[in-house]
C-alpha positions in Angstrom: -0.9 273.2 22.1 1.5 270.4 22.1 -0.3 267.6 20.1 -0.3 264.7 22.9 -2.3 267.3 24.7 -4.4 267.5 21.6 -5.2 264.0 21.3 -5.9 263.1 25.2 -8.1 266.0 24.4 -10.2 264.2 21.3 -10.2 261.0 22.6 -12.4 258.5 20.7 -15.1 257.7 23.8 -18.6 257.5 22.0 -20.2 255.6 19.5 -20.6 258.6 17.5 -16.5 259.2 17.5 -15.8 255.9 17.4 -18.5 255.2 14.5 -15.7 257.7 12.7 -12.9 255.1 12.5 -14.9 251.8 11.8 -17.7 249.9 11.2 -19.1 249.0 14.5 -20.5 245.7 14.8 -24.2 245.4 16.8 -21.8 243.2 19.0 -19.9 246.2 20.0 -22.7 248.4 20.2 -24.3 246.8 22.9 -21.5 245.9 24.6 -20.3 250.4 25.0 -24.3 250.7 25.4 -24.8 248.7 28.3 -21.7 247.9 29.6 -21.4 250.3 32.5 -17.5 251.0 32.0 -15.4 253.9 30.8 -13.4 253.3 27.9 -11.7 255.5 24.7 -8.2 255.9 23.1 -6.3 258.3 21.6 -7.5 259.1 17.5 -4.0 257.9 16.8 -4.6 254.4 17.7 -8.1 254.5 16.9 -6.4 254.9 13.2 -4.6 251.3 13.7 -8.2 249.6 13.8 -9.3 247.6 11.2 -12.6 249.0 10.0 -14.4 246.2 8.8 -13.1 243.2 11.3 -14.5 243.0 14.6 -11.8 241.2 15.4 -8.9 243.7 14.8 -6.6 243.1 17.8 -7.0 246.8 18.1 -10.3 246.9 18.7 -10.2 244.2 20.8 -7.8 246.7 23.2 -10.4 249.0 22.9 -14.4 248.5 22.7 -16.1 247.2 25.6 -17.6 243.8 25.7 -20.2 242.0 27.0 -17.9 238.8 27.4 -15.8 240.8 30.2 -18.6 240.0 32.2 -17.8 236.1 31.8 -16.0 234.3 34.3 -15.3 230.7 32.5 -12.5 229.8 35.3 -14.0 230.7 38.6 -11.2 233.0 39.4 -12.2 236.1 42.0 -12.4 239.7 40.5 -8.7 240.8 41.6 -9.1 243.8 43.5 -6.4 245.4 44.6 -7.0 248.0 46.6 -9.4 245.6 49.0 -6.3 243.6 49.3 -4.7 246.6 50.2 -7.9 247.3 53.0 -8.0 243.5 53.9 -4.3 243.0 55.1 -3.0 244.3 58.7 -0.2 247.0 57.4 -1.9 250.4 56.9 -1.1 252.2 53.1 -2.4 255.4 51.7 -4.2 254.1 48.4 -2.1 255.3 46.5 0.9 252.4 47.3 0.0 248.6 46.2 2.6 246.3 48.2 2.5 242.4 46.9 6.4 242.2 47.7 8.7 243.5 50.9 10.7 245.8 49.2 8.8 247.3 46.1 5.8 248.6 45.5 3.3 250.3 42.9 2.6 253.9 43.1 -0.5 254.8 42.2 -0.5 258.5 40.8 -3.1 259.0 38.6 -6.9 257.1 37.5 -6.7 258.5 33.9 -5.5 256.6 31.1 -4.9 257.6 27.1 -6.4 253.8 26.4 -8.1 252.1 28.6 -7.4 248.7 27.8 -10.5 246.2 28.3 -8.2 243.6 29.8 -6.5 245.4 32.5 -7.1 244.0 36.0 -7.0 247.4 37.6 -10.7 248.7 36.0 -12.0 249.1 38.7 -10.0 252.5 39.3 -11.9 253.7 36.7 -15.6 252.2 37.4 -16.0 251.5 40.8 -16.8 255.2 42.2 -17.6 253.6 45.8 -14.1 252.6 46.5 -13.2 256.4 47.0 -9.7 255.8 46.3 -7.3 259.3 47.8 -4.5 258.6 45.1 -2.0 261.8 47.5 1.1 262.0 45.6 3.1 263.2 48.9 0.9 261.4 51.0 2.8 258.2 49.2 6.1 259.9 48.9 5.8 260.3 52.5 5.2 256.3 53.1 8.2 255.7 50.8 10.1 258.0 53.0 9.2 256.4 56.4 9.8 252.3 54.6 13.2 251.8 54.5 13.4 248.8 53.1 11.5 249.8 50.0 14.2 250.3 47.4 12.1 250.0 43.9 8.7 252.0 43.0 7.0 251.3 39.7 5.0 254.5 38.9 1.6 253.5 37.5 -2.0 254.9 37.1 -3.7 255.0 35.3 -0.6 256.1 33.1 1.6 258.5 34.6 2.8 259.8 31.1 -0.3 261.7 30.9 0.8 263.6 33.8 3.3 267.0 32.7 6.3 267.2 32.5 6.7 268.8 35.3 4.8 266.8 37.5 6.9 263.3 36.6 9.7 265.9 37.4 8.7 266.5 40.2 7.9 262.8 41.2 11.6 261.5 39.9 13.1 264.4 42.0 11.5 263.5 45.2 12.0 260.0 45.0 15.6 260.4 44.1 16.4 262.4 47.0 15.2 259.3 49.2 18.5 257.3 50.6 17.0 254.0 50.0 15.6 254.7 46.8 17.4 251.8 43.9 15.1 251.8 40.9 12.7 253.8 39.7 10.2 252.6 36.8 7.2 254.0 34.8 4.5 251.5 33.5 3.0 253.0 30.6 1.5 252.5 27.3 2.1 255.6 25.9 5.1 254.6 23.5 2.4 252.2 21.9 -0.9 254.6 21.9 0.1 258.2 22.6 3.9 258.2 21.0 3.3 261.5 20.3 4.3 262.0 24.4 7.4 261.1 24.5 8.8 264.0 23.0 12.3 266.4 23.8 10.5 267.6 26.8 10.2 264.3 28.6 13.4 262.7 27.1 14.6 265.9 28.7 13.2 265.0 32.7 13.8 261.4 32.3 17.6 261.9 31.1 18.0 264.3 33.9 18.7 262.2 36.8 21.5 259.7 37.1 21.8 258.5 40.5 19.1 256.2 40.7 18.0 254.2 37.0 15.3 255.2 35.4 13.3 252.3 33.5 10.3 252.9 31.4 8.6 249.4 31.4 5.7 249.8 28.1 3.5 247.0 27.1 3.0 245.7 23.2 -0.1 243.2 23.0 0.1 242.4 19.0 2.6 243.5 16.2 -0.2 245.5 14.6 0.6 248.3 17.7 3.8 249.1 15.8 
């Protein structure tokens, strides 16, 4: 078993695993107990937390909180896929359009870390939105939109997909005509390195035509 696949598959996603890397605080515990969200990370980056400061930047990534239930501005929840729902042009849910011609591509829910600050959550927690996240069903939108000529690929984290499934996403996008740029937004360089290994440098060196730009995100020098 290659070991990215091994640590997706002992993820550190209750107390009891997570009890295993630090100290938890009675402030975390009762926010994982009755905060109704998912959450875990990979035991590589649960090996970055501080045990004994509840205020590791790590953990901070990582165990729920009551306080994400605050709302100190007055700013609405950001929901993208009612905006999606709300506005007159009809998407599969799998494409998020804030621009005329670029969108996100939605291609998987699952993440390696779910990070408590990410304003798409409710992918993950809201099971009544009943999200259809159709690969070719997007591919197919793509296709038919022209004047779409950039598609960030996002989840979710589309690094936890194979390698043959990204393959298979950079091939079909690249044989579209109006096709510019294609990105991935991922974390997994920061907590799943062990994924970007020969295999994938091996799909994402493979195509030429249209750039290929891995976009990653870094939230405090103690991730490196």
């Amino acid at each position: 078993m290659e070991e990215w696949i091994e640590q997706l598959q002992n993820s550190v996603n209750t107390l009891e695993k997570l009890k295993e890397y630090i100290n938890v605080s009675p402030e975390e515990e009762d926010g994982i107990k009755k905060l109704n969200t998912k959450w875990g990370t990979t035991p590589y980056f649960a090996g970055l937390m501080q045990p004994d400061d509840p205020n590791c930047p790590i953990r901070k990534q990582v165990v729920p909180s009551l306080r994400e239930k605050e709302n100190r501005y007055g700013i609405p929840n950001y929901l993208i896929w009612k905006e999606n729902r709300d506005t007159d042009e009809i998407r599969p849910d799998s494409i998020a359009r804030q621009y005329y011609d670029r969108i996100a591509f939605t291609v998987t829910d699952v993440c390696a870390n779910y990070c408590r600050h990410c304003f798409r959550k409710e992918l993950v927690v809201d099971r009544d939105l009943q999200l259809r996240m159709d690969v070719d069903e997007g591919l197919a939108w793509i296709q038919e939109h022209q004047e779409i000529r950039d598609v960030l690929i996002t989840g979710g984290d589309p690094f936890i997909l194979s390698d043959e499934k990204i393959e298979y996403l950079i091939r079909k996008l690249r044989e579209i005509p109006h096709m510019e740029m294609i990105r991935f937004g991922t974390r997994a360089p920061i907590v799943l390195p062990h994924r970007i290994n020969d295999g994938l440098k091996r799909v994402l060196s493979g195509y030429h035509k249209v750039p290929i730009w891995v976009n990653t995100q870094c939230n405090h020098a103690n991730e490196i």
